[in-house]
Backbone as numpy.savetxt, mean C-alpha at the origin, in Angstrom:
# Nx Ny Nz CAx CAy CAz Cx Cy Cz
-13.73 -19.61 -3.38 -14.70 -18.58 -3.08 -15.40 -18.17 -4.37
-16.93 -17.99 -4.81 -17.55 -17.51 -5.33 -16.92 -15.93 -5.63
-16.95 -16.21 -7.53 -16.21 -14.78 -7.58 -17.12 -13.76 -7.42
-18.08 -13.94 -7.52 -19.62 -12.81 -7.10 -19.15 -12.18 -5.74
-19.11 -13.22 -5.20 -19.18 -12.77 -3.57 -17.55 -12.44 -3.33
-16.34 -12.62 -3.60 -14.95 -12.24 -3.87 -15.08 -10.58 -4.33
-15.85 -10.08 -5.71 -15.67 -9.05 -6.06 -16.26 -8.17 -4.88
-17.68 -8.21 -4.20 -18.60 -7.53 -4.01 -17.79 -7.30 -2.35
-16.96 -8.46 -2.05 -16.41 -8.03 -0.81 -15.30 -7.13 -0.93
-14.56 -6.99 -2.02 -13.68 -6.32 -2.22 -13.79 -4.98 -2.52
-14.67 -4.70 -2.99 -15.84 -3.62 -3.09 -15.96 -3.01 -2.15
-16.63 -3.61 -1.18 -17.11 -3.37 0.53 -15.85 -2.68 1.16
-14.79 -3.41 0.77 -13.83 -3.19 1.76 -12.84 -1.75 1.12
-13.04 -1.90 0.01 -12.59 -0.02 -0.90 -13.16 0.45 -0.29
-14.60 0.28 -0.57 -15.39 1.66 0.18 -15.40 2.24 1.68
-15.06 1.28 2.15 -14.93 1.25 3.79 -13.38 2.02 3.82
-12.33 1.32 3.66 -11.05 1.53 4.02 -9.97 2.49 2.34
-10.57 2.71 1.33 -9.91 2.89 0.47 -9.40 4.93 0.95
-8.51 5.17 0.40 -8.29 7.33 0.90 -7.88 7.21 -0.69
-7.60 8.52 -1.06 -7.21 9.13 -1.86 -5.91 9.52 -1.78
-5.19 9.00 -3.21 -3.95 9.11 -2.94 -3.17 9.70 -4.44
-2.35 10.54 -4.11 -1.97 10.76 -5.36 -0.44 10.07 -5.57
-0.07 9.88 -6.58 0.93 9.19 -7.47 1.72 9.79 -8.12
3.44 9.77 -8.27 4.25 10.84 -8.26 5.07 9.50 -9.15
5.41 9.30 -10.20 6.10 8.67 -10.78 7.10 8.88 -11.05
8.60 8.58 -10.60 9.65 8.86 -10.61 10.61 7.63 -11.30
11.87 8.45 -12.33 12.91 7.10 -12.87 13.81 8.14 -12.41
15.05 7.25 -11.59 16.17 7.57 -11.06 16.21 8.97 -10.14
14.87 9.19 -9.93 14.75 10.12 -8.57 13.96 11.90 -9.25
13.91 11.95 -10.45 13.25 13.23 -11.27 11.79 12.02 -12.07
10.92 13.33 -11.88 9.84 12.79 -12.61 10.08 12.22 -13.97
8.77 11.29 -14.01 8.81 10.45 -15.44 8.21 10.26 -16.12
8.47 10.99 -17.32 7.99 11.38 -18.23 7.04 10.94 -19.46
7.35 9.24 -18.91 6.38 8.18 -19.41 5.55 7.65 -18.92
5.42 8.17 -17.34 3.95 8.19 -16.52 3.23 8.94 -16.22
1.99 9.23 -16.00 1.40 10.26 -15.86 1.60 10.01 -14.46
1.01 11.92 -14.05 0.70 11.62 -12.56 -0.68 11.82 -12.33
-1.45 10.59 -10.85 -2.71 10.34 -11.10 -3.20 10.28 -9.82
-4.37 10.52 -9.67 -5.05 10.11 -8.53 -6.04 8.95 -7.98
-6.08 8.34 -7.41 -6.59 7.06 -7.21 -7.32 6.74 -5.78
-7.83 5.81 -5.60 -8.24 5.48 -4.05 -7.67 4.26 -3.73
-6.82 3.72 -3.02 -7.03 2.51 -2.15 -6.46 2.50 -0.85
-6.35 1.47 -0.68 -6.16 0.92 1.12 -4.48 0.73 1.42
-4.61 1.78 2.26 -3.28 2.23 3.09 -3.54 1.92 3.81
-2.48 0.90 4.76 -2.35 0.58 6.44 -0.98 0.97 6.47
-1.12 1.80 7.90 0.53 1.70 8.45 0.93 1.59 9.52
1.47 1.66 10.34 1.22 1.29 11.95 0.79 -0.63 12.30
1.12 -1.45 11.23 0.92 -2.75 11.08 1.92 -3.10 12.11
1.81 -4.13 12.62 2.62 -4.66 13.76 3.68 -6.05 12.64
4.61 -5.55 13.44 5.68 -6.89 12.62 5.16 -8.75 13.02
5.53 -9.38 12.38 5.46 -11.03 12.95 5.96 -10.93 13.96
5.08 -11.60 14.72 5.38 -12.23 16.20 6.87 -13.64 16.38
7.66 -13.38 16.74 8.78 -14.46 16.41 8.06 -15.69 17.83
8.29 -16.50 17.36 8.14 -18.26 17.70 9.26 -17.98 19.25
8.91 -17.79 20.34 9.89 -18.33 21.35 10.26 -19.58 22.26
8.76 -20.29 22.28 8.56 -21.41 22.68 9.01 -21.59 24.41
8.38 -20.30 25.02 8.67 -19.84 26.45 10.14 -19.92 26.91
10.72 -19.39 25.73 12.41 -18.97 26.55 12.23 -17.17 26.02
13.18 -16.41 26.42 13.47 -15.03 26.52 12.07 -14.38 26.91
12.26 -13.44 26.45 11.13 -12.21 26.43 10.16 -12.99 25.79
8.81 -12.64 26.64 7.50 -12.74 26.10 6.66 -11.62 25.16
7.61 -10.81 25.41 7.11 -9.24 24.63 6.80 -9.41 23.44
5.54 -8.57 22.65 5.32 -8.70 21.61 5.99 -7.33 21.04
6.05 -7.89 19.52 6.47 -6.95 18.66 5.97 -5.74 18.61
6.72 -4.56 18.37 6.70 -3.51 18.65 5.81 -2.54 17.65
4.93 -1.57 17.26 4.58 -1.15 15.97 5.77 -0.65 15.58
5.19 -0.67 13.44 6.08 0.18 13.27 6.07 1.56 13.19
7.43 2.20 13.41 7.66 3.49 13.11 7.12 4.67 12.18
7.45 3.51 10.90 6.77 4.49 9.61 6.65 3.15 8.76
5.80 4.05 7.43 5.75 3.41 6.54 4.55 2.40 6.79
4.38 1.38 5.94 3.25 0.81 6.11 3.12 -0.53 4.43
1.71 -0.67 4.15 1.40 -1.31 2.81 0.08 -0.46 2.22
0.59 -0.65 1.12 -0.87 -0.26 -0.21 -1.52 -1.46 -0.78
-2.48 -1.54 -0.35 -2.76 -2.07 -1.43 -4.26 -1.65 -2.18
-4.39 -2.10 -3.73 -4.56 -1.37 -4.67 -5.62 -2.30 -6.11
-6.46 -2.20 -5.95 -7.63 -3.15 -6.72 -7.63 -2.89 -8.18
-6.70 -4.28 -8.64 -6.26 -4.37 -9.69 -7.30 -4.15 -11.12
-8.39 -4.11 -10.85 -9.84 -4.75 -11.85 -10.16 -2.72 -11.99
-10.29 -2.18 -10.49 -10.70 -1.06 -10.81 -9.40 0.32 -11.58
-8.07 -0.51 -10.97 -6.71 0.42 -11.55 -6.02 -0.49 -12.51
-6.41 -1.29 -13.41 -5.58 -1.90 -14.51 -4.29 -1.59 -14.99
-4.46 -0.28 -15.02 -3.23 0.44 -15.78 -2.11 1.35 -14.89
-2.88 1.18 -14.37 -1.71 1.91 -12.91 -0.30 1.22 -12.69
0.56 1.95 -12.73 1.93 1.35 -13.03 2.72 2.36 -11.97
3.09 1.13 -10.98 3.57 1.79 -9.67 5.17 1.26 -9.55
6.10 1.86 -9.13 7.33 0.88 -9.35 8.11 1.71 -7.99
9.00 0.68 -7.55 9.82 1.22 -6.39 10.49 2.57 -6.73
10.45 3.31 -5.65 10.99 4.80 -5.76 10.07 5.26 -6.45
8.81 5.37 -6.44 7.72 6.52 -6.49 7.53 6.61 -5.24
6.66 8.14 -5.38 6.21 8.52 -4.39 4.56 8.43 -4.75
4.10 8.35 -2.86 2.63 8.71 -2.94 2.44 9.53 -1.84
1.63 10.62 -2.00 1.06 11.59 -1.21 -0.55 11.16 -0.73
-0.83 11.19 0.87 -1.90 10.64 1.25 -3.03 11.43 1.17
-3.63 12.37 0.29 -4.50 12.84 0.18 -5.20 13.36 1.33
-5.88 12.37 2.34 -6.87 12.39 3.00 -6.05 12.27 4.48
-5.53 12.15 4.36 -4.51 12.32 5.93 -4.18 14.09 5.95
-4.06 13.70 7.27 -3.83 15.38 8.29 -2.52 15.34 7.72
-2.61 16.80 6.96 -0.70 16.72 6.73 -0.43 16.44 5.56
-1.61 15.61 4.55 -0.84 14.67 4.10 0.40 14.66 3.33
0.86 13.59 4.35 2.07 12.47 4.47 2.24 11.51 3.11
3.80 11.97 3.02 4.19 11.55 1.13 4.79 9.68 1.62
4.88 9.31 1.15 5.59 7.67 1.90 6.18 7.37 0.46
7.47 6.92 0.05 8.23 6.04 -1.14 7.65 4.50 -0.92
7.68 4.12 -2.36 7.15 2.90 -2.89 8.91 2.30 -2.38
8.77 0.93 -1.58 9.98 0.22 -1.40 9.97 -1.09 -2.26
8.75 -1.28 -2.76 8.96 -2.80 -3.24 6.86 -2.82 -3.88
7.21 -3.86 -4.68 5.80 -3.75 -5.30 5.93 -5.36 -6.06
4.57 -6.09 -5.41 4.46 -7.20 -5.49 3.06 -7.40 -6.48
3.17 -7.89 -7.61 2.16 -7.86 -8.78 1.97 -9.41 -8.40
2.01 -9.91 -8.07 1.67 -11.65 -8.35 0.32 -11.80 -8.47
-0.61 -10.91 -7.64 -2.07 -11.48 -7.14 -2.47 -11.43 -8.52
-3.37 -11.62 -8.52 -4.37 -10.91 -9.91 -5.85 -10.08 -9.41
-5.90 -10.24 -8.23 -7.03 -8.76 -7.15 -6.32 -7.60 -7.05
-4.98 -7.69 -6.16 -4.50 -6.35 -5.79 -2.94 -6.54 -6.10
-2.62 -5.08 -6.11 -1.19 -5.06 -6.60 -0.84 -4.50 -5.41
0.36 -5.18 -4.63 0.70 -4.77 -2.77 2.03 -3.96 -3.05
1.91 -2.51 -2.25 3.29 -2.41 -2.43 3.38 -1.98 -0.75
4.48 -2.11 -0.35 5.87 -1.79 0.84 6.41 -0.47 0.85
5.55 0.43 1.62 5.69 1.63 1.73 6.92 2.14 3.01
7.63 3.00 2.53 8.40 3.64 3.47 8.55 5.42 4.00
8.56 5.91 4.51 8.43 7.53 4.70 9.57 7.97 3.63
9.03 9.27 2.90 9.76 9.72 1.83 10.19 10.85 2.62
């Protein structure tokens, strides 16, 4: 893919789907003192539906169920460089009714676009 057209969609899709979220950096469960705390925008989904398991017309045809809580972040690496997110932080959803705090469960840096993390209800 043309990185022109890669950035400018990624772009599109912040602006469309990105909320405001604030960032609560925690080591061993008390704030941390070597992160700031910050505010940011990106793309929260939650209510994602699990993989569909392979039955090959034996048992239940039922599809997977939503989930409960929790959800994924993900987070545009080019515009947050320095953002340093690690399991057991918290994030507070800004822009949600309520907003709803969710713990970081896992945080996957591989991409070099977005940094994904595995959100769970805090």
């Amino acid at each position: 893919m043309d990185k022109s057209l890669r950035d400018e969609l990624r772009e599109e899709v912040d602006d469309v789907w990105a909320e405001l979220l604030e960032h609560l950096p925690l080591a061993s469960g008390l704030t941390d003192p070597d992160r700031p705390k910050v505010q940011f925008a990106a793309v929260i989904r939650t209510g994602d539906r699990d993989p569909e398991k392979m039955n090959f017309g034996r048992g239940s045809s039922a599809k997977s169920g939503i989930m409960a809580a929790g959800g994924y972040l993900r987070v545009d690496r080019v515009t947050y460089p320095d953002l340093k997110l690690r399991k057991g932080d918290k994030l507070i959803a800004l822009d949600r009714e309520g907003e709803p705090v969710f713990e970081i469960l896992s945080v996957d840096d591989r991409s070099h676009l977005r940094l994904i993390c595995e959100l769970g209800d805090a």
